[in-house]
Structures are given as structure tokens and as C-alpha cells.
C-alpha positions as CSV (number, residue, x, y, z in Angstrom):
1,X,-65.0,62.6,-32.6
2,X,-67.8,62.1,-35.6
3,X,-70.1,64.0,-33.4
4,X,-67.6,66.9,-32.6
5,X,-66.5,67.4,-36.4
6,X,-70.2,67.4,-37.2
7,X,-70.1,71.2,-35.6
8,X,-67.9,72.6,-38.3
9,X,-69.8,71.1,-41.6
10,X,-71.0,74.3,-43.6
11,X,-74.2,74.5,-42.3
12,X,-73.7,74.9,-38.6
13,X,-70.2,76.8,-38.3
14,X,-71.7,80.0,-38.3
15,X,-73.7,79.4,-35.9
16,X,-70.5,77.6,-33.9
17,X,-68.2,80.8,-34.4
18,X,-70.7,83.4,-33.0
19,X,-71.3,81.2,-29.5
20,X,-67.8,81.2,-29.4
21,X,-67.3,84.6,-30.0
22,X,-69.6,85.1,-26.9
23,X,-68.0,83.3,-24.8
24,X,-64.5,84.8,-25.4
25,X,-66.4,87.9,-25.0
26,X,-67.7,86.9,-21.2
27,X,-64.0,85.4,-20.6
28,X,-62.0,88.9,-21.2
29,X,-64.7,90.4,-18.2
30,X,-63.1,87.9,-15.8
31,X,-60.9,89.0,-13.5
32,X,-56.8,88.0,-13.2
33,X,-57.5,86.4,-10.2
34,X,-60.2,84.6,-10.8
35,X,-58.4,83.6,-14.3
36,X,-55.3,82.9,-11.9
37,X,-57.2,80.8,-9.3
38,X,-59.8,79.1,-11.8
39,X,-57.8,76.5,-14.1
40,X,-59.2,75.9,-18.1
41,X,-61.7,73.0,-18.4
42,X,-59.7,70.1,-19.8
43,X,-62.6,68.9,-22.1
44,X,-62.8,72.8,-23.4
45,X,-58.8,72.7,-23.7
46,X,-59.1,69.6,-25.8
47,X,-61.7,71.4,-27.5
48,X,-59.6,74.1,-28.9
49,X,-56.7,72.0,-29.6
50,X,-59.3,69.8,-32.1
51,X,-60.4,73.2,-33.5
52,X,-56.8,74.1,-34.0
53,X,-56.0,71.3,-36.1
54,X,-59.1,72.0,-38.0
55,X,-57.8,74.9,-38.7
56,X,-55.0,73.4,-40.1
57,X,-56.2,71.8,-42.2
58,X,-59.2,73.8,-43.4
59,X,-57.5,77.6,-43.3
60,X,-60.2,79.4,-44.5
61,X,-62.5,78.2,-41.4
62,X,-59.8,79.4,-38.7
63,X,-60.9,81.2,-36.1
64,X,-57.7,83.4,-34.7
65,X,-59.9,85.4,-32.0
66,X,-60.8,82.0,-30.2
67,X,-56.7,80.3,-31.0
68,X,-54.9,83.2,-29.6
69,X,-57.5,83.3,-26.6
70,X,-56.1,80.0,-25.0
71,X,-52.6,80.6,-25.4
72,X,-53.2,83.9,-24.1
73,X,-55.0,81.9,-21.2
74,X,-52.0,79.3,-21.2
75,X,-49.5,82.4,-21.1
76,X,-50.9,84.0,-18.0
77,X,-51.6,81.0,-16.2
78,X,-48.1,80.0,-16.7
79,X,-46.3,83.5,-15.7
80,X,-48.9,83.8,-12.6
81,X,-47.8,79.9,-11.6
82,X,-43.6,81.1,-12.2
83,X,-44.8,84.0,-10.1
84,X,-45.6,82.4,-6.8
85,X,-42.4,79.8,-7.1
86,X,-40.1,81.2,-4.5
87,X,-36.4,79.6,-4.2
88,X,-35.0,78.7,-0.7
89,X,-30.8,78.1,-0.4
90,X,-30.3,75.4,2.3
91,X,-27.4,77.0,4.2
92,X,-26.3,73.1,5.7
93,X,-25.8,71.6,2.6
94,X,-22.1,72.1,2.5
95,X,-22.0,71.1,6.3
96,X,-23.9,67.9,5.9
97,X,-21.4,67.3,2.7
98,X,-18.9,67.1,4.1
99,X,-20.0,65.8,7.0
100,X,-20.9,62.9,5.0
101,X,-17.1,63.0,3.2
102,X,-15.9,62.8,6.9
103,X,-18.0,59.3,8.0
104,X,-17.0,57.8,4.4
105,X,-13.2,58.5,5.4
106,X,-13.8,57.4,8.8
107,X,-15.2,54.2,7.4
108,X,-12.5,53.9,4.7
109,X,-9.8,54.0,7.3
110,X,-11.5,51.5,9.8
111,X,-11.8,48.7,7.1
112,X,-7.7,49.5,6.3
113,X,-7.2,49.2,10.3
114,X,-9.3,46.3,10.5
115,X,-7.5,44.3,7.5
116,X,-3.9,45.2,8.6
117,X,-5.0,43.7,12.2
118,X,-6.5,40.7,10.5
119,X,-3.6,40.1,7.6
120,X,-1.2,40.8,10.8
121,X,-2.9,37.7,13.3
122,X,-2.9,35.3,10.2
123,X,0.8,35.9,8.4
124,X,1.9,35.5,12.4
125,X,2.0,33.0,15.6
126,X,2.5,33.6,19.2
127,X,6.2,32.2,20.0
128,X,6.0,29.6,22.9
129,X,8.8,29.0,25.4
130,X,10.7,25.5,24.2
131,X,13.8,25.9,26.6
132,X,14.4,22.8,28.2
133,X,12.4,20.8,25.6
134,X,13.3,18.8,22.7
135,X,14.0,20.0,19.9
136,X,12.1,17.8,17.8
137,X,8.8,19.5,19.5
138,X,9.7,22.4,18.4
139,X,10.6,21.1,14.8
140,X,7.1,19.6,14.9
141,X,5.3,23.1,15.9
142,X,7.9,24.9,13.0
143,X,6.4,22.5,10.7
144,X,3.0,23.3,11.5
145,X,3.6,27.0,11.1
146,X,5.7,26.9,8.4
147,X,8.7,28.4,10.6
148,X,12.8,27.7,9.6
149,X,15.1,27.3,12.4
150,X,18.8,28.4,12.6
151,X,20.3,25.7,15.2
152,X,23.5,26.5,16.9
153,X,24.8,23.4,19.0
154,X,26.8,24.1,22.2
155,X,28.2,21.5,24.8
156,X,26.4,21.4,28.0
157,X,26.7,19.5,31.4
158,X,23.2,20.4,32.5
159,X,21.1,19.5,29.2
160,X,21.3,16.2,27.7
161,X,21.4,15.5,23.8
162,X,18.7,17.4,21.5
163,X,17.8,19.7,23.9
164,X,17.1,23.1,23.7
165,X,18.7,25.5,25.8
166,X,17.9,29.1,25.0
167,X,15.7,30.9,22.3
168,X,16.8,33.9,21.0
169,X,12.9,35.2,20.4
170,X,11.4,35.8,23.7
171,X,8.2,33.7,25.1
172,X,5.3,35.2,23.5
173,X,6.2,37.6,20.8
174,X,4.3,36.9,17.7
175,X,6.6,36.1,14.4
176,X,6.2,35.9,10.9
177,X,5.3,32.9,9.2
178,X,8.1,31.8,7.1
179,X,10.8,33.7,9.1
180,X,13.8,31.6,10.6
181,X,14.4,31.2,14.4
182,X,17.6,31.0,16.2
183,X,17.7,28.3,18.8
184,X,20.7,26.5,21.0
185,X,20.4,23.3,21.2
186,X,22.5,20.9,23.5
187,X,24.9,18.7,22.1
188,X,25.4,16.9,25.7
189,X,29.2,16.9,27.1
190,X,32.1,18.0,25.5
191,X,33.4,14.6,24.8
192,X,37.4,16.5,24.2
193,X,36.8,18.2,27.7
194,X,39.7,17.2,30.2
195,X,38.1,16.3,33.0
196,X,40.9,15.1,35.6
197,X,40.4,12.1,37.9
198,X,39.9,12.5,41.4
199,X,41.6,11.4,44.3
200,X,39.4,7.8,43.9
201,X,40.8,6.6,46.8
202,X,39.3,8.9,49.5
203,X,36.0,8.3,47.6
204,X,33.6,5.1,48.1
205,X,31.5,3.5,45.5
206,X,28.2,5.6,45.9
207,X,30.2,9.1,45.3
208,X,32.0,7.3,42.4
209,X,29.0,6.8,40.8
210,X,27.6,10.4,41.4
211,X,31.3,12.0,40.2
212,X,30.7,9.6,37.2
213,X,26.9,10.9,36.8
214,X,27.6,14.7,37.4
215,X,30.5,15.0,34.9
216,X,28.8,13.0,32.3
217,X,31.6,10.0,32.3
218,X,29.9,7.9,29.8
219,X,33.2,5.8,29.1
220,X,33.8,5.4,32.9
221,X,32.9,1.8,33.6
222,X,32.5,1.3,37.7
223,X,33.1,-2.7,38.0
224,X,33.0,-4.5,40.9
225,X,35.3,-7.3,42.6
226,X,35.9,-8.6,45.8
227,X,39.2,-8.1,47.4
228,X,40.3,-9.1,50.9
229,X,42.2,-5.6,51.3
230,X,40.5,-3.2,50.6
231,X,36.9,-3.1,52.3
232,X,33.2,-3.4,51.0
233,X,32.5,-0.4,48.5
234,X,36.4,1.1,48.7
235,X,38.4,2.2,45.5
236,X,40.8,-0.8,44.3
237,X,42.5,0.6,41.0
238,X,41.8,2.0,37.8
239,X,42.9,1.1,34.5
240,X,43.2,3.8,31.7
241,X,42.6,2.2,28.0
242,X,44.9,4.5,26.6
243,X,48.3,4.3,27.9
244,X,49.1,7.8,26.6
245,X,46.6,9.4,29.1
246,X,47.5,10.1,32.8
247,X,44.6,10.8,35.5
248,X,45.4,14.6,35.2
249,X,44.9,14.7,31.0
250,X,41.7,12.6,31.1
251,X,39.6,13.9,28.4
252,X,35.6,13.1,28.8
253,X,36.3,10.6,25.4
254,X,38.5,8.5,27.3
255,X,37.3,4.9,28.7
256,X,38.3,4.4,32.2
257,X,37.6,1.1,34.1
258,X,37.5,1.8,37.5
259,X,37.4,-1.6,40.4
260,X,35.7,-1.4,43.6
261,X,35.6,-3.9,46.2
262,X,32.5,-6.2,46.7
263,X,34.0,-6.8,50.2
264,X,35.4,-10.1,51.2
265,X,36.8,-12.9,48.7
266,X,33.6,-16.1,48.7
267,X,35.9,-18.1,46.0
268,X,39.1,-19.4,46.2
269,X,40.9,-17.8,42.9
270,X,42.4,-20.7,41.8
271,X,41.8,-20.4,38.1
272,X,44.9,-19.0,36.2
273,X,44.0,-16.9,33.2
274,X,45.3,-17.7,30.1
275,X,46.8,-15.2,27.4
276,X,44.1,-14.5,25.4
277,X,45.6,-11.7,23.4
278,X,45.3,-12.8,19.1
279,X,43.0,-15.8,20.2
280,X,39.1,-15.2,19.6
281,X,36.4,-13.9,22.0
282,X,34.8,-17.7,21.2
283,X,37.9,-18.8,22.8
284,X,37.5,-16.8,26.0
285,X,33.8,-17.9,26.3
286,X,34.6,-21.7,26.3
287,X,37.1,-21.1,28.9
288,X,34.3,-18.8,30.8
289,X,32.0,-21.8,31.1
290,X,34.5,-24.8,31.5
291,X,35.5,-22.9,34.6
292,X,32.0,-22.3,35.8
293,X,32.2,-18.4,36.3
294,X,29.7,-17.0,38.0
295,X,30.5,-13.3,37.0
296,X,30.2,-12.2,33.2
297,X,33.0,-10.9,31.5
298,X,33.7,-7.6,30.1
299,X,34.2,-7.1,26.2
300,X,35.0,-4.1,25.2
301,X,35.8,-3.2,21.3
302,X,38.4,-1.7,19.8
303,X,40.0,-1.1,16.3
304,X,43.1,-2.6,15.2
305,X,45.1,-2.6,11.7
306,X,46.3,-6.5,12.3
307,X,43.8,-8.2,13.9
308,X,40.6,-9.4,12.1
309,X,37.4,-8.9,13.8
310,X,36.3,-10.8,16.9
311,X,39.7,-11.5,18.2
312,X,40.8,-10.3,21.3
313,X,43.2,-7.3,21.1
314,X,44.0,-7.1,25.2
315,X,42.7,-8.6,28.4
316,X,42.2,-6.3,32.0
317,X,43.9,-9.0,33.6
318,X,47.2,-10.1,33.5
319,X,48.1,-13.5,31.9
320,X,48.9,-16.4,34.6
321,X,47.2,-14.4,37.3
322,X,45.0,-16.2,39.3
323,X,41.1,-15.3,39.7
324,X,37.8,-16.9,41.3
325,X,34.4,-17.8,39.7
326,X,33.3,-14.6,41.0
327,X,36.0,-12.4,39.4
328,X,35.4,-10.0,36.2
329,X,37.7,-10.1,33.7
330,X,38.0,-7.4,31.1
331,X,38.6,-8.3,27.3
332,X,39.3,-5.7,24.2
333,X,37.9,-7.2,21.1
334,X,38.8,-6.4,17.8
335,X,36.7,-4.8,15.7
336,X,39.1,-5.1,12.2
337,X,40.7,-2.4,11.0
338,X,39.7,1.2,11.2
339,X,38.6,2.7,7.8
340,X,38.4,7.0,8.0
341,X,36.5,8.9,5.4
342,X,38.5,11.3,3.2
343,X,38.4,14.7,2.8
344,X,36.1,15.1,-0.3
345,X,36.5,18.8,-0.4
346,X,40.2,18.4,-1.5
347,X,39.5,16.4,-4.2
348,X,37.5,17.7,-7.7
349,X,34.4,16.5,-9.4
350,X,36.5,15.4,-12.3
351,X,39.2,13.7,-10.4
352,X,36.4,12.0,-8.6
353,X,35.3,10.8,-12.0
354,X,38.4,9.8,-13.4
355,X,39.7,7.9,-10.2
356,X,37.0,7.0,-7.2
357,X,38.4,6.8,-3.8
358,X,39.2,3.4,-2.8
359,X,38.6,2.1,0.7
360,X,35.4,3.7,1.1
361,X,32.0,3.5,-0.9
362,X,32.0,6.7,-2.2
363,X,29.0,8.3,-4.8
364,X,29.3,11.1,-6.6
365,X,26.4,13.1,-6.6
366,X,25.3,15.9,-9.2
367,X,23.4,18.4,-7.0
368,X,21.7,21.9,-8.2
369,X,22.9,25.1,-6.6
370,X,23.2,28.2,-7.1
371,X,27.2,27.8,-6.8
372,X,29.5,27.1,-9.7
373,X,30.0,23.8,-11.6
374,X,32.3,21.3,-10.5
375,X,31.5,23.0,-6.7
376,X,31.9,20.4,-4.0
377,X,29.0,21.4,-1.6
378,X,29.2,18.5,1.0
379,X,29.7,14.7,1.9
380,X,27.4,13.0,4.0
381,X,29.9,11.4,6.6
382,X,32.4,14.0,8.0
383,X,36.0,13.5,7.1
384,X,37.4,11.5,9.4
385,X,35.3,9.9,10.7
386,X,35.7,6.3,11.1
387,X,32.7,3.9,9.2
388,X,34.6,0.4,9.8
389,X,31.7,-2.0,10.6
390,X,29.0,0.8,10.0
391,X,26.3,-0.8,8.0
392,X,25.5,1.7,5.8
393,X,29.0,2.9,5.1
394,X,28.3,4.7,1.5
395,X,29.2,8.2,1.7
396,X,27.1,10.4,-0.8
397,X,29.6,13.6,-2.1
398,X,27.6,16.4,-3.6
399,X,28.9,18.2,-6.4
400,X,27.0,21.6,-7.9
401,X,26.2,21.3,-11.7
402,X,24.8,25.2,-11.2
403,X,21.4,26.1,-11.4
404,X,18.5,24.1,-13.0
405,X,17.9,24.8,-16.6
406,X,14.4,24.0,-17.9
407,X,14.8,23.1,-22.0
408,X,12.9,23.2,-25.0
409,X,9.5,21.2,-24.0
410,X,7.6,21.9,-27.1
411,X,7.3,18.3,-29.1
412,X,7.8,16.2,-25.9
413,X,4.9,13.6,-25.1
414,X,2.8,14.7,-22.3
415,X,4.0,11.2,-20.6
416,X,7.9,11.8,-20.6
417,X,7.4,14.7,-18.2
418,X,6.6,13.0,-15.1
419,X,10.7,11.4,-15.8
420,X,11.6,14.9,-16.9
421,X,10.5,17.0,-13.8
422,X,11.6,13.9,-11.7
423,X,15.6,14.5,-12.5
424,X,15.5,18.0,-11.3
425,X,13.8,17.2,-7.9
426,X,16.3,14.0,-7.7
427,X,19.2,16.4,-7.8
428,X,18.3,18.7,-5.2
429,X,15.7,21.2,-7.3
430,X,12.0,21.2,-5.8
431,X,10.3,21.9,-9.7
432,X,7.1,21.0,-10.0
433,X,4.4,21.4,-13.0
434,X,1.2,21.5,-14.0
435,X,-0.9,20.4,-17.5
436,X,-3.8,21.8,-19.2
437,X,-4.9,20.8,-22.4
438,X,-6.4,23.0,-25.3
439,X,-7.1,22.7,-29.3
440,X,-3.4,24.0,-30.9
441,X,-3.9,25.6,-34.1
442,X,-1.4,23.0,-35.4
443,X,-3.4,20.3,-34.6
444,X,-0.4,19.0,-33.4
445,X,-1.2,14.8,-32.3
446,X,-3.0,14.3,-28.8
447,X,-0.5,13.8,-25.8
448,X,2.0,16.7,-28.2
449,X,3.4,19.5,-26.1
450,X,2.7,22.5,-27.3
451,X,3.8,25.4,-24.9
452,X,5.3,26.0,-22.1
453,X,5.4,29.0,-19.1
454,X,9.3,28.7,-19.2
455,X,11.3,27.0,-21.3
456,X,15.0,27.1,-22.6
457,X,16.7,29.0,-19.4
458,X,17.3,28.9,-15.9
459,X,14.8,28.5,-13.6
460,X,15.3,28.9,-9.4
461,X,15.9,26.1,-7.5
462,X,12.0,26.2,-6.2
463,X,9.9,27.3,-9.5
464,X,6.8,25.7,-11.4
465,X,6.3,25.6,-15.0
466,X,2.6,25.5,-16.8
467,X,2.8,23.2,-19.6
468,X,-0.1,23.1,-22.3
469,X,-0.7,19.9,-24.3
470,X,-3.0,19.2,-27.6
471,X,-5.8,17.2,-26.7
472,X,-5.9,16.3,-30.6
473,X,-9.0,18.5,-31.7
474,X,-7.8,21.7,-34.3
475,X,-8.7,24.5,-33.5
């Protein structure tokens, strides 16, 4: 640069501005195209643009012949270079928009598909067939997929106990996960079904035993006994329990001791049975073995309002009758006295309180609902039904104290929750909760609650409440 700005010192810049003057001179005699086609010599470009500031800065040297020359050359260059541009319109380039709109919608719609299909297959499961199962199987595969059944029980002669017997949902269909299936589930025979006696004495032992089977006869005893009348396998007599109850009103409930022959008499019956009746069943088993019988006995129980348990309330066989060491003899034994459990839904909440039933071992329990306080809801033993010599014969009575109401938390210690949260679930409401711990600005003591998600109100009978407890640092 030294060497360049030596050019314009006072002694040579006359001699610079004429051999520039020449040259400008030579450069107006070219021809457009060749200025066109012939681009400006960098080095001379940066030539004139040092002269220019120069010039700038020493006015009286400029040189506006030789400045106005290159942006005269710059000018045309630049209009002759505009000149040649030509502009093409690309007449696809709405087409291949929106083709390109199209494929992203096509795209956008396949991903929706896609995720319905997939959210579908994993919020369902594929129904199997579980008529003529158990019903715990299917309990077991409800468990697994988080499915509630509706059970509706129905007698049945063909299904035993706990079986299922139809399905409302057909084999196959795919359900929701959560939903609640109906299902039919045997209860086995209808124990108050009158099922009349047949002629027994047309019949031998074997189709006894299969009319016993078929109608589900569970309280039919088929016993054995030789007689010299009546031959091998052949009906002797029946003997109804209840006097009340004739062949014709037999209900399925109803025990029935029907005798068949075991053919010829071996023993002599020589041993006279005794009156047993108010004596004890220890009684009737000395006798059993001081007179060597070879057949056991029959003991049956039965309730009875006088006689304490263990003693014998009737025999099958007459008193003074005589029978051999090969007989059976049939013995009722007392099983005390019948105790029935009371109707609980007659009786309030507070007269439970004030007065508890006596006879039974009744508890009163407080139970969350959504139902109205002081609303019986249910006892666990049916009314009725008869717990005498049961051995768990406590009968829990539920009692709604209304929906579960979360309090005031705030102040508790963080180690009195686990007993708080406890009492709902131990009254029927599944709430659950959860602690974190932060810096209150407080500075409330360590273990100190200090919020809560939900507090003072009502909660649902399934909810979860976020507790936050100071780990002792202010914040």
C-alpha cells in the first residue's frame, strides 16, 4: 500500500493523471460487447476504489473523469447482466403441492388408523368359552384381565355346584377391559324341589341307586339289611325323617332312609334293642361292642330345643325289637338346640347400639357408602339361617356412616397417617396416599404436614390424596 500511495505524492501525480487519462481514452473506443463479455480487472477495480478514497480525503487531487468511468463500467455491466436473466414459471408447482398436502394427509390418517387398532387390541381381550367350567377359572382369567362379573345363580340337574352354565358374551368376541360380564352359574339341585318317590318296590337296588344319582337325592341314604322275605337286592321299606312328609310331597331337602335286602339272614337276631331315645350316643356305642356287631351304626344329627348335644333324639329301630350282629341300626343325635339369625334389616343402627341382639354374636359394623347414615347394607349370615354348632358363628352387620370424608391433614405428623388412611380402608373405602417432602416456607418441624391434594370434604369411595410434608429445611 506504501508503494501504491507513493504514485499520488506531488511530484508524480501529474504524470499518474495523464496515463490515466489515456487509458480512459482507449476504454470509451471499446465496443458494448466486448465491455459486456470482458469483465474489469479486479487489481484495477481495487485500484480505483484506493484512488477514490484518496480522493476523499485529498479533494483537490480527485480525478472525476477516471471515478465516474468505473461506475459507468459497473452500471453497464450490471444492466447488460439483468438483461440476459430470463424468468421461467414452473406450471407443476401447484400440482406437486398439493400433491405433497395429499401424502401428508394420507400419512396423518394412517398413524390415527394405526393407533385406534393398537389402543383397541390393548384396552380389549378375546372372550373364551367357560360353559361347563368352573367358575373360579374364569374368576382367575377376570382377575388377570381386570374383567367384573355379574353372577346370576340358577338350579340345575345337569351342572353340579360352581359351575358355569351359559355366558351371555359369545366365544370369541373381544371386550373391554374393565367391563362386567354376565355369567350363570349352577347352584346344583333345587334342594325345595318336590321330587315324589317312586314305586320302590318294582325297583331293585342298582336302579335305586341311579334314581337317587339322576335326581341329585343327596339326603337319600340306600342302607342295606338282610331279610329272609324279601330277596337279594329287593326294596324292604323306607323311612321318612319327617313325619309331616308323604312319598308324594318329598322335597329334594328331605332325608330319606331307604332298606334293601342283602339276601338271606347269616345271624340269628337275638339281640333286643334297647330304648335309646334321651340316653347318649356313648351309650349306644358300648352297647354296639358288648354285643359284637359286625355292621356300624347309622348316626344321623338333628336339632332339638330339649336335648343337649350328643344325646340321642330317635332310633330307626323300634325299642324291644330284635336284630342280629349284622343288622344296621339308625340313630338321630342331638345336636343342641337350633339357634337362627335375625333379621338385621329390621332392626336400626341405634337400636343395635343401645340393645345388641342376644342369642347370636352379633357386630356392628360402620361401613362407607354412598347410601345414607344409619343404612343397614347387609349381615354376613342370611336371616334364618341356623349357626348352632357353627364355629365361627359371629355375624358381622354393616351399617353405612355415608361417604368417606378426608379432614384437615395440615399439622398432623407424617407417622399418624399410616393409622389415618388405615380406618377408611378398614371400613370399606379403598384410599390410599402418597408423600413427598419439600422446604415449607414456614419451616414448619420435620415429619409436619404441610398440604394436602384434598382435604376437609368428601372423597369417593376409591380416591388418592398427595400429601406434602416439611423435611425441616426453610425455604
Amino acid at each position: 500500500m506504501s508503494d501504491f500511495l507513493k504514485k499520488f505524492s506531488q511530484e508524480n501525480y501529474e504524470k499518474t493523471t495523464n496515463q490515466e487519462k489515456e487509458t480512459h481514452t482507449n476504454d470509451e473506443k471499446l465496443d458494448d460487447n466486448t465491455l459486456n463479455s470482458t469483465p474489469i480487472d479486479s487489481e484495477m477495480e481495487q485500484k480505483y476504489e484506493d484512488t477514490t478514497e484518496i480522493e476523499i480525503a485529498k479533494p483537490a487531487l480527485e480525478t472525476e473523469t477516471t471515478r465516474k468511468s468505473l461506475d459507468d463500467y459497473k452500471r453497464e455491466d450490471a444492466s447488460d447482466s439483468k438483461g440476459d436473466e430470463e424468468v421461467e414459471i414452473d406450471d407443476t408447482y401447484k400440482a406437486r403441492k398439493r400433491k405433497q398436502y395429499m401424502m401428508i394427509g394420507a400419512g396423518v390418517t394412517t398413524a390415527l388408523i394405526l393407533g385406534f387398532i393398537l389402543f383397541y387390541f390393548m384396552t380389549t381381550v378375546k372372550y373364551p368359552n367357560f360353559a361347563g367350567k368352573p367358575v373360579t377359572e374364569f374368576q382367575q382369567w377376570a382377575k388377570e384381565n381386570s374383567i367384573k362379573a355379574a353372577i346370576t345363580e340358577e338350579y340345575s340337574l345337569v351342572d353340579d355346584t360352581g359351575i358355569i352354565m351359559k355366558q351371555v358374551t359369545s366365544e370369541g368376541k373381544r371386550v373391554k377391559k374393565g367391563s362386567t360380564q354376565e355369567l350363570v352359574v349352577s347352584k346344583g339341585a333345587d334342594p325345595q324341589q318336590v321330587v315324589p318317590l317312586p314305586d320302590l318296590t318294582a325297583m331293585n337296588e342298582s336302579e335305586i341307586n341311579t334314581w337317587v344319582k339322576e335326581n341329585k337325592m343327596e339326603n337319600i341314604k340306600v342302607v342295606q339289611e338282610y331279610s329272609t322275605n324279601v330277596a337279594k337286592g329287593k326294596f324292604i321299606r323306607q323311612e321318612i325323617r319327617d313325619k309331616d312328609v308323604t312319598p308324594e310331597t318329598l322335597k329334594r331337602k328331605d332325608t330319606v332312609t331307604i332298606f334293601v335286602s342283602k339276601g338271606a339272614e347269616v345271624y340269628t337276631k337275638d339281640i333286643k334293642v334297647p330304648d335309646f331315645k334321651g340316653k347318649t350316643k356313648t351309650d349306644v356305642e358300648a352297647w354296639y361292642k358288648d354285643k359284637k356287631f359286625i355292621s356300624e351304626f347309622v348316626y344321623e344329627e338333628g336339632y332339638d330345643d330339649k336335648l343337649e348335644v350328643g344325646m340321642i333324639i330317635s332310633q330307626g329301630t323300634a325299642p324291644d325289637t330284635q336284630v342280629g350282629k349284622d343288622d344296621v341300626l339308625t340313630f338321630v343325635v342331638s345336636k343342641g338346640k337350633a339357634i337362627y339369625v335375625p333379621d338385621f334389616s329390621q332392626i336400626s343402627m341405634g337400636e343395635f347400639k343401645e340393645n345388641p341382639p342376644t342369642g347370636v354374636n352379633a357386630m356392628l359394623k360402620e361401613w362407607y357408602s354412598g347410601y345414607a347414615y344409619g343404612t343397614f347394607l347387609e349381615q354376613s349370615i342370611p336371616a334364618g339361617t341356623n349357626i348352632a354348632g357353627t364355629q365361627d358363628a359371629s355375624v358381622k352387620v354393616y351399617y353405612s356412616i355415608g361417604k368417606p370424608y378426608v379432614g384437615d391433614l395440615v399439622g398432623m405428623k407424617e407417622n399418624d397417617l399410616a393409622a389415618y388412611f388405615y380406618a377408611f380402608r378398614d371400613r370399606g373405602a379403598n384410599i390410599s396416599y402418597s408423600v413427598s417432602y419439600v422446604s415449607p416456607a414456614g419451616c414448619e418441624a420435620k415429619g409436619t404436614v404441610v398440604g394436602a391434594s384434598k382435604y376437609s370434604q368428601y372423597v369417593a369411595m376409591e380416591d388418592h390424596v398427595s400429601v406434602t410434608v416439611s423435611n425441616g429445611s426453610c425455604n
